[in-house]
VOGU-3710 file (C-alpha; in Angstrom, 3 decimals, decimal comma):
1> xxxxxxxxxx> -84,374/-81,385/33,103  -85,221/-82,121/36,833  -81,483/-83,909/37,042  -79,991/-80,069/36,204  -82,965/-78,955/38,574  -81,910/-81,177/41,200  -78,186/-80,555/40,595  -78,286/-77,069/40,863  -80,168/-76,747/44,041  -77,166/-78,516/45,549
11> xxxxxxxxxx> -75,143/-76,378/45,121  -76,211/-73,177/46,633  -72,717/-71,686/45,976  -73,290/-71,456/42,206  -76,698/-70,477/43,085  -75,530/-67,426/44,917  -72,841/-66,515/42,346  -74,915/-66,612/39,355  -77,186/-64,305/41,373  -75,075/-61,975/42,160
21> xxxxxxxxxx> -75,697/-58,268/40,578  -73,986/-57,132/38,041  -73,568/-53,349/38,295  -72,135/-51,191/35,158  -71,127/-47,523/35,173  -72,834/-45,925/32,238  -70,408/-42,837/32,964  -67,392/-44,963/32,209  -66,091/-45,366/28,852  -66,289/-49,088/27,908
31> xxxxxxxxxx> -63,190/-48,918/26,117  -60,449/-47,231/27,864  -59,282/-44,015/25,948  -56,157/-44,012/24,604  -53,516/-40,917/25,202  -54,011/-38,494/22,251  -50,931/-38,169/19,773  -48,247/-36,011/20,548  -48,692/-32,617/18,908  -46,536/-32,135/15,461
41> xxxxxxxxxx> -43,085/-30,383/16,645  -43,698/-26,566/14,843  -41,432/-26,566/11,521  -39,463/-23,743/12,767  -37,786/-26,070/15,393  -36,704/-28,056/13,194  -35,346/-25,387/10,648  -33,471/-24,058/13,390  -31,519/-27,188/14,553  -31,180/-28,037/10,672
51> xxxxxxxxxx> -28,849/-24,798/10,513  -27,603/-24,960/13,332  -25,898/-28,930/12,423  -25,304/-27,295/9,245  -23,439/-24,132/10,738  -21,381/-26,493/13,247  -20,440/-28,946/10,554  -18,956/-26,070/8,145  -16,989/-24,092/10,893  -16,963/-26,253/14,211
61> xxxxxxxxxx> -19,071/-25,589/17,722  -18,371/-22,075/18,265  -19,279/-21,012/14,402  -20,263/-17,215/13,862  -23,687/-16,345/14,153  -24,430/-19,686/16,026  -25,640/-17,607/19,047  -28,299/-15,975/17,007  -29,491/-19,438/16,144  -29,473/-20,933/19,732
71> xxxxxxxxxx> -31,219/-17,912/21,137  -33,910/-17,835/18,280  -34,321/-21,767/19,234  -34,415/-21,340/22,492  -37,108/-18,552/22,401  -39,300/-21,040/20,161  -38,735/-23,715/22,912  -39,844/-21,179/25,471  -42,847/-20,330/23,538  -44,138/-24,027/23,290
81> xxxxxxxxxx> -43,260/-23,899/27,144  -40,778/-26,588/27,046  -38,521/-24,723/29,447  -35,916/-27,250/30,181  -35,212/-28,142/27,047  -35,027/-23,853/26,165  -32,684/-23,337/29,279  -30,424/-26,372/28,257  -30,117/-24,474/24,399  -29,622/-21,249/26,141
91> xxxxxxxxxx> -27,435/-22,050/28,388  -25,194/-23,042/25,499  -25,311/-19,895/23,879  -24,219/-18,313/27,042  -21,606/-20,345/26,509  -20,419/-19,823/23,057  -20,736/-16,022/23,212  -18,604/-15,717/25,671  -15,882/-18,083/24,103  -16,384/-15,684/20,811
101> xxxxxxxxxx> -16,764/-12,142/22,212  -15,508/-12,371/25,854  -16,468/-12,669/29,469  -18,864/-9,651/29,795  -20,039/-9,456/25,944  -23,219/-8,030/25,320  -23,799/-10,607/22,867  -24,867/-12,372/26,223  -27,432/-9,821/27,577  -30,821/-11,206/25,584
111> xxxxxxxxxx> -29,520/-15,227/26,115  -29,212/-14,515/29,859  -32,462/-12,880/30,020  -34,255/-15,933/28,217  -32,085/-18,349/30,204  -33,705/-16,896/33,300  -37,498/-16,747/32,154  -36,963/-20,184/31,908  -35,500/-21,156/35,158  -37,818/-18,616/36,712
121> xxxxxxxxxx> -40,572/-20,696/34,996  -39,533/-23,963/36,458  -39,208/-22,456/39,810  -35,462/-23,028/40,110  -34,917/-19,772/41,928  -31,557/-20,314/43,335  -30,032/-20,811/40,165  -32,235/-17,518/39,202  -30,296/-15,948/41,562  -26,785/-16,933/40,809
131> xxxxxxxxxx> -27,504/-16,243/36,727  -28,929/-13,244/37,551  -25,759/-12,006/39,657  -23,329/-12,753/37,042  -25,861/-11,062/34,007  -25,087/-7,698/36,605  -21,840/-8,165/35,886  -22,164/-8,315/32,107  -24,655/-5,412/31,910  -22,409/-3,405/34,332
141> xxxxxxxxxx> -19,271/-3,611/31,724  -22,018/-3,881/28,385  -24,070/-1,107/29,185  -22,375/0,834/31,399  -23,415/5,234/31,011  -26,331/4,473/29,255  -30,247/4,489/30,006  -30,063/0,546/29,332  -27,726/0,583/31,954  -30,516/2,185/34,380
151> xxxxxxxxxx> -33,082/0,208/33,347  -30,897/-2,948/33,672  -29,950/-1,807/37,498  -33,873/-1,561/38,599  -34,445/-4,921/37,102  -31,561/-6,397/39,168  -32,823/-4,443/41,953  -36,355/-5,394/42,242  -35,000/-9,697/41,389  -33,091/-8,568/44,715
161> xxxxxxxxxx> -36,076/-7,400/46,531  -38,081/-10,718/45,254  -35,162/-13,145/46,067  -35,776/-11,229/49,898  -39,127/-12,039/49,584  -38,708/-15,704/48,329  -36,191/-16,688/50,907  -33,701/-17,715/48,022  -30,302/-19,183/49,438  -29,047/-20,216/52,710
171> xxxxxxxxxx> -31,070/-18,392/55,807  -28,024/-16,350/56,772  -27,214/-14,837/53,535  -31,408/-13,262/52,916  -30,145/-10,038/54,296  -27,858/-9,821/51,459  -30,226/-9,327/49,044  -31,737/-6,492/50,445  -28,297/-5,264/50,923  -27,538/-5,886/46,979
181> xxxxxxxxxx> -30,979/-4,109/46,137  -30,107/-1,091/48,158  -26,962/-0,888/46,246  -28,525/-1,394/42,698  -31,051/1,180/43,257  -28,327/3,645/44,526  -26,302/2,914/41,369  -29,527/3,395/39,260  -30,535/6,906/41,046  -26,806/8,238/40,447
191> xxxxxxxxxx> -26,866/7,261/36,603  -30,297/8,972/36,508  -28,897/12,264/38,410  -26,236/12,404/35,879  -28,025/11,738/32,640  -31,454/13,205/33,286  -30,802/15,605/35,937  -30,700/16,027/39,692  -34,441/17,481/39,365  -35,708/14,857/36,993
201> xxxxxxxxxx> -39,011/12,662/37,248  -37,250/10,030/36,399  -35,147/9,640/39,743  -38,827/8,526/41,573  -38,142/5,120/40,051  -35,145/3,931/42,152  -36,532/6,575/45,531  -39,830/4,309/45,681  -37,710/1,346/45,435  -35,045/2,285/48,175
211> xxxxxxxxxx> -38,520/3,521/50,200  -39,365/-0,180/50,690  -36,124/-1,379/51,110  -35,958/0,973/54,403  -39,466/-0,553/55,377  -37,830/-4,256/54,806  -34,391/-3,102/56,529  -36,604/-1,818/59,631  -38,251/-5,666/60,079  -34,629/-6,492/59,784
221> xxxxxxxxxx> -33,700/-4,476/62,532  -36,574/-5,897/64,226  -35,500/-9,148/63,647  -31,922/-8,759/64,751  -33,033/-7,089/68,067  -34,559/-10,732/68,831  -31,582/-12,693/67,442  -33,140/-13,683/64,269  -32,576/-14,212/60,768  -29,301/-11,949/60,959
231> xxxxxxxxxx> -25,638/-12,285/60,618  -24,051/-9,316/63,051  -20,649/-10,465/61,864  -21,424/-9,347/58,012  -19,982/-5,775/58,095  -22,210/-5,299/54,969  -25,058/-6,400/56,265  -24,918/-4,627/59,648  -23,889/-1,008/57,761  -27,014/-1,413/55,612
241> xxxxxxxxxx> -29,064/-2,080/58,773  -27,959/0,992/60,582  -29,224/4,025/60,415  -32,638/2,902/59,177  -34,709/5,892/59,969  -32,460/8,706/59,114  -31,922/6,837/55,432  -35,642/6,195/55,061  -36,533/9,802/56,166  -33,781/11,439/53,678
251> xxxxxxxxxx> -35,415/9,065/50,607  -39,205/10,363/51,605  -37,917/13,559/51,898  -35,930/13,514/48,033  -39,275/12,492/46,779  -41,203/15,085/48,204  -38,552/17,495/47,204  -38,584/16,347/43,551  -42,417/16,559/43,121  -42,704/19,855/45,173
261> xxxxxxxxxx> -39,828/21,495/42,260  -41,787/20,059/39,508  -44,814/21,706/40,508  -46,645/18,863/42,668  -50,327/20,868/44,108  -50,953/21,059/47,691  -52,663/17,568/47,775  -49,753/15,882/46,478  -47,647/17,448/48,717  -49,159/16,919/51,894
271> xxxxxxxxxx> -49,703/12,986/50,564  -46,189/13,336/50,527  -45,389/14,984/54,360  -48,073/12,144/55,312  -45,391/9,260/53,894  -43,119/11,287/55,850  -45,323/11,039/58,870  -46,374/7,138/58,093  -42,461/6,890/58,425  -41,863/8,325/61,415
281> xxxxxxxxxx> -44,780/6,689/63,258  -43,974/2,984/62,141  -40,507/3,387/63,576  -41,547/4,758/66,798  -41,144/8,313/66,466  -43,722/9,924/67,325  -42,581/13,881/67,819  -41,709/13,580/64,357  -44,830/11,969/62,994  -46,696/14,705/64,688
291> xxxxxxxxxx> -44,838/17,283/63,288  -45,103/15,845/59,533  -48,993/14,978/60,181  -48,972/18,785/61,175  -47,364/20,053/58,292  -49,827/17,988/56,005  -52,687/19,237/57,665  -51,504/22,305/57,206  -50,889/22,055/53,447  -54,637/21,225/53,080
301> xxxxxxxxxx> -56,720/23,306/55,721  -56,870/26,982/55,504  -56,183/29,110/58,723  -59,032/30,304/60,260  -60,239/33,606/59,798  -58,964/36,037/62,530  -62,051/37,590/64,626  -63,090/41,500/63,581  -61,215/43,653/65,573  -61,756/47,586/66,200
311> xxxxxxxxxx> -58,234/48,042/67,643  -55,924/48,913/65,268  -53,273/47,327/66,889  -55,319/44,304/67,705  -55,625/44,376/63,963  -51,793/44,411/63,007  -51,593/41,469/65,704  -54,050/39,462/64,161  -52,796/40,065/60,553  -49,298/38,953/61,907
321> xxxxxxxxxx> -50,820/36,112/63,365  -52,430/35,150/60,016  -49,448/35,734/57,870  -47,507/33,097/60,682  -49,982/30,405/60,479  -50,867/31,180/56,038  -47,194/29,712/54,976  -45,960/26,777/56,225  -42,478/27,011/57,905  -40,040/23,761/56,895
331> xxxxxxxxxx> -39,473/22,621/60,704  -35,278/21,303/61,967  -36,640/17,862/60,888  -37,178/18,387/57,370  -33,682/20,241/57,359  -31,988/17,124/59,395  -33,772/15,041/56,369  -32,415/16,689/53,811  -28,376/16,285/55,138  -28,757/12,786/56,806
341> xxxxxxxxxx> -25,631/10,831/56,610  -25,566/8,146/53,531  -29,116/8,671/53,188  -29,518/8,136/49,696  -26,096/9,000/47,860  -24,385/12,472/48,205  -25,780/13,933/45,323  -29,729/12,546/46,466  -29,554/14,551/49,843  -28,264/17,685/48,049
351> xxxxxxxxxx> -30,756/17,259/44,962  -33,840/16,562/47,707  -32,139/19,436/49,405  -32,037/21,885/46,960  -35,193/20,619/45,623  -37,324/21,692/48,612  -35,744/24,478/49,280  -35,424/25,972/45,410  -39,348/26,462/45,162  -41,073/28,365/47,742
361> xxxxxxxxxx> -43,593/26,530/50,494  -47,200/26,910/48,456  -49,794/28,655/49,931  -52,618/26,545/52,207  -55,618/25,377/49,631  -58,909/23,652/51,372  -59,134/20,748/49,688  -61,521/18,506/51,302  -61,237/15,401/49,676  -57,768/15,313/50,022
371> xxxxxxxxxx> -58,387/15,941/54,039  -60,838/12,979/54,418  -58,211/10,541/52,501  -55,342/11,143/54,534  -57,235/12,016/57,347  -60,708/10,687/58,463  -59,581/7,073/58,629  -57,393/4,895/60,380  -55,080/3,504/58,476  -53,050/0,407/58,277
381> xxxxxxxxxx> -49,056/0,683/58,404  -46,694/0,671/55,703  -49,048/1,825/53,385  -47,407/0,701/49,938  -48,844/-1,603/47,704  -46,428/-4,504/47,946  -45,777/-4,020/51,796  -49,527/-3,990/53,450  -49,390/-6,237/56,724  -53,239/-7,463/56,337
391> xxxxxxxxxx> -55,125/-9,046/53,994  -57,501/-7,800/50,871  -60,271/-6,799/53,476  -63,882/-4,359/52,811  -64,705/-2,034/55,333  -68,249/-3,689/55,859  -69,400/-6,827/56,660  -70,028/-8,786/53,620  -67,335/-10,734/53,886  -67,181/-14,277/55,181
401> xxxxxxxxxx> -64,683/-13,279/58,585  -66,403/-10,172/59,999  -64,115/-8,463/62,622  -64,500/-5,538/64,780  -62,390/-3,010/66,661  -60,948/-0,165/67,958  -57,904/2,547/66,497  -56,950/4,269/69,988  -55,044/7,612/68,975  -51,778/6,256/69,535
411> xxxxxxxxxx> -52,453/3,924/66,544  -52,497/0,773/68,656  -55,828/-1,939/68,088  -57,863/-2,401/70,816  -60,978/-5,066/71,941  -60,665/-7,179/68,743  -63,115/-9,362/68,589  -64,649/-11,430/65,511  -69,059/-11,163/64,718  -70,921/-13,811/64,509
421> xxxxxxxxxx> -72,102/-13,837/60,675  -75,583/-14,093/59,261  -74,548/-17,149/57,128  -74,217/-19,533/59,980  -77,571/-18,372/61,630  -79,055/-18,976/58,152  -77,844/-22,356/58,225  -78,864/-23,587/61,119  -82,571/-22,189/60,686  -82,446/-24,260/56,792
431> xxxxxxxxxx> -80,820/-27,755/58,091  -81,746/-30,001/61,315  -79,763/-28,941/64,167  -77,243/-32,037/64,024  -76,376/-31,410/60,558  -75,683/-27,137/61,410  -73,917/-28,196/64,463  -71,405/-31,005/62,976  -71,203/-28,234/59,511  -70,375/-25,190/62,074
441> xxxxxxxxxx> -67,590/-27,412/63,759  -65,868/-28,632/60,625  -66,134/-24,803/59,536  -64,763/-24,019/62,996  -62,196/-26,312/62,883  -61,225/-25,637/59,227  -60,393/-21,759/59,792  -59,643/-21,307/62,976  -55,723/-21,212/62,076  -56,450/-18,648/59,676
451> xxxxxxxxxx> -58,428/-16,568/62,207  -55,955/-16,711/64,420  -53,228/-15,805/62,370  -55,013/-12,932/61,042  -55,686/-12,022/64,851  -51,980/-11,583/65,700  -51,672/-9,518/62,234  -54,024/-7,139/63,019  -52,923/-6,863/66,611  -49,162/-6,449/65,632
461> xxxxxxxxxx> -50,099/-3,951/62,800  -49,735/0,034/63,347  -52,319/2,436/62,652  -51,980/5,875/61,453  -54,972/7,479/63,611  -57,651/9,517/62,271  -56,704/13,712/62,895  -59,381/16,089/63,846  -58,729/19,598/64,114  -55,135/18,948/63,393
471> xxxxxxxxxx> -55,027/16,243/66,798  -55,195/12,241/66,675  -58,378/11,270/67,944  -59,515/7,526/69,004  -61,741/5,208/66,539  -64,517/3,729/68,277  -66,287/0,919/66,202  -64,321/-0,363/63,117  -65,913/-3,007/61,461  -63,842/-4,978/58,603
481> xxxxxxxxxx> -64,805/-7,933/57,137  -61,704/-10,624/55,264  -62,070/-13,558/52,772  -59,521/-15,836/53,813  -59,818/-18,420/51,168  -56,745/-20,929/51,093  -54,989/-19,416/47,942  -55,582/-15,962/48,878  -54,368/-16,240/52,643  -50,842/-15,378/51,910
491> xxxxxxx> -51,772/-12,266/49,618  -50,567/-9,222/51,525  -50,116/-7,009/48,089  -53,599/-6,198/47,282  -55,891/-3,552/49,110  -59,979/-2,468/48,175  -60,569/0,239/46,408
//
């Protein structure tokens, strides 16, 4: 025993080693887990490609009613979210309907449509795009005088207006998809004239859509003013470009038309002249603003009452005078509206025409609530859902980025500045002052790109100023506060209640 003794203390390397802790992670599984087994393929997969050998060995690869079987596989494939392999299968049926029925069979319609989901689904958008041209084609010949047919243009339209937004293709051809959305929507409001009517409801659909195309078409305009992102050599490109605001005020002016014949009330109407107004301002034009703001107010505020008068002439004047200011009078810019040049289609400006004019101007109702919408707050430019320049924001200061402002009466933002939050202060009183100061510059560091960015939004972005007494009037203090979490940054769709 002292021999081991003796032998081990000379060697102080073994010593060390067998001394050496041994640390275990009680967290870790000690066996190392092995991938579960795949999930059991449904049995309807397998009935379908079981018919569908047995259908191609009794009457070859393009056997009747084998489309029904690839799209009914393909759907199932879709549904387990195995994508690739349901495009493949689709793609196929594509294929063999139009060997069996022709190029622009209608047989094709629901395998295109699946086809699609599933490229959409595995984010192969340019390939989207170039299925989704030729299914226009198909629907266009399938379809073609029928309310499927309308339906299937406004789909085609608004994968036109998402393609924009996506950037699909080659930089110089993105115009063209606005250009082929313009064109869809103006082929779906003609087929609605003619089937429903040229006073119908249902010609609002394709208006609102060729509304934000004119918004889009503007920033286009924009664009091409500082040589970007546009191809002045594309004849269809540069005659979709042109005449931007005459074509965006004829579209505003259809809708308002259409709602005003089908009995909008006095609140909807001057919501409507305020589009009109929101319109003119964006693009620069501010007579014309002024006189649609005018004509809103108008809609909404009473006259006032005339002073008692003694004179009996003094009476008749005043009576005139309140019989001039009780009905609104449709000003040369409405009228201009109506008869722009290709501002919708010929029969749009001559239903939006006739429309106005058909039912006669309404007479002024106070409506308060109405007037401190449209009215008693600045507000951001376009002001559509899916075009709003800023952020989701509150109009206090609860939120993480607290900024604050002014709204002169021209619209234009003035001394923006960002407040210093609570939550820092809090902070620093709760941690040692190292700590809050190293926390404060990561958080510094860590948004300040955001910030910034937001900073140029807001300073780029147009107001519509608050009215008083029928003027514009400045906005001293606005105080907003943003939540510019990394997912959410790029969400310009989405606005507080």
């Amino acid at each position: 025993i002292p021999s081991a003794f003796a032998s081990q203390d000379a060697n102080p390397e073994v010593d060390d080693a067998e001394a050496a802790p041994i640390v275990i992670d009680m967290a870790a599984p000690l066996e190392t887990q092995r991938p579960p087994p795949p999930a059991p393929e449904p049995s309807a997969l397998g009935v379908y490609r079981t018919y569908i050998q047995s259908m191609e060995a009794t009457a070859g690869a393009f056997a009747p009613g084998l489309t029904e079987q690839l799209l009914g596989l393909g759907l199932n494939l879709q549904a387990l979210d195995r994508h690739e392999e349901a495009e493949a299968v689709l793609k196929r049926g594509v294929h063999v309907s139009r060997v069996q029925s022709g190029l622009y069979s209608a047989d094709q319609i629901p395998l295109l449509r699946a086809e699609i989901r599933s490229l959409t689904a595995m984010g192969r958008f340019d390939e989207v795009d170039e299925r989704q041209r030729y299914l226009a084609r198909v629907e266009s010949e399938a379809l073609e005088g029928t309310p499927a047919s309308i339906a299937a243009l406004l789909d085609q339209a608004a994968w036109a207006e998402q393609a924009w937004d996506l950037r699909v293709g080659e930089q110089e051809t993105h115009p063209e998809h606005l250009a082929r959305s313009w064109e869809y929507y103006r082929l779906a409001y003609n087929q609605s004239s003619h089937l429903f009517g040229e006073k119908s409801l249902a010609l609002l659909k394709p208006l609102e859509g060729m509304l934000r195309l004119q918004y889009d078409f503007a920033s286009l305009q924009r664009d091409n003013a500082s040589g970007n992102g546009f191809d002045s050599n594309n004849y269809r490109q540069s005659s979709a470009v042109s005449g931007v605001y005459r074509r965006g005020e004829a579209v505003l002016y259809t809708i308002y038309g259409l709602k005003r014949v089908n009995g909008a009330s006095a609140g909807e109407q001057a919501h409507d002249l305020i589009r009109l107004g929101d319109w003119a301002w964006w693009m620069g034009r501010r007579t014309n603003a002024y006189d649609y703001y005018e004509q809103a107010w108008r809609r909404i505020t009473p006259p006032p009452e005339p002073p008692p008068d003694t004179n009996e002439t003094a009476d008749a004047g005043a009576t005139t005078e309140s019989e001039d200011t009780a009905l609104p009078v449709e000003d040369d810019n409405q009228i201009i509206a109506a008869a722009a040049e290709s501002a919708v289609t010929s029969n749009a400006s001559e239903g939006g025409e006739s429309a106005a004019t058909d039912a006669p101007p309404p007479e002024p109702i106070d409506d308060p609530v109405m007037r401190a919408a449209l009215f008693e707050t600045a507000t951001p430019l376009p002001d559509i859902d899916s075009l709003r320049p800023l952020p989701p924001f509150s109009r206090d200061d609860s939120g993480p980025i607290v900024v604050q402002f002014r709204v002169n009466d021209l619209g234009k933002v003035r001394d923006l500045e960002r407040l210093v939050t609570s939550e820092v202060i809090e902070t620093a009183q709760n941690e040692s002052e190292e700590d809050a100061s190293s926390e404060a510059d990561f958080e510094a560091k860590e948004d300040s790109a955001l910030v910034e960015r937001l900073f140029r939004k807001i300073r780029r972005t147009r107001f519509r100023p608050r009215y008083a007494a029928g003027q514009p009037i400045e906005t001293d203090i606005i105080i907003w506060s943003f939540d510019l979490e990394p997912p959410r940054a790029d969400s310009m769709a989405l606005q507080p209640q």
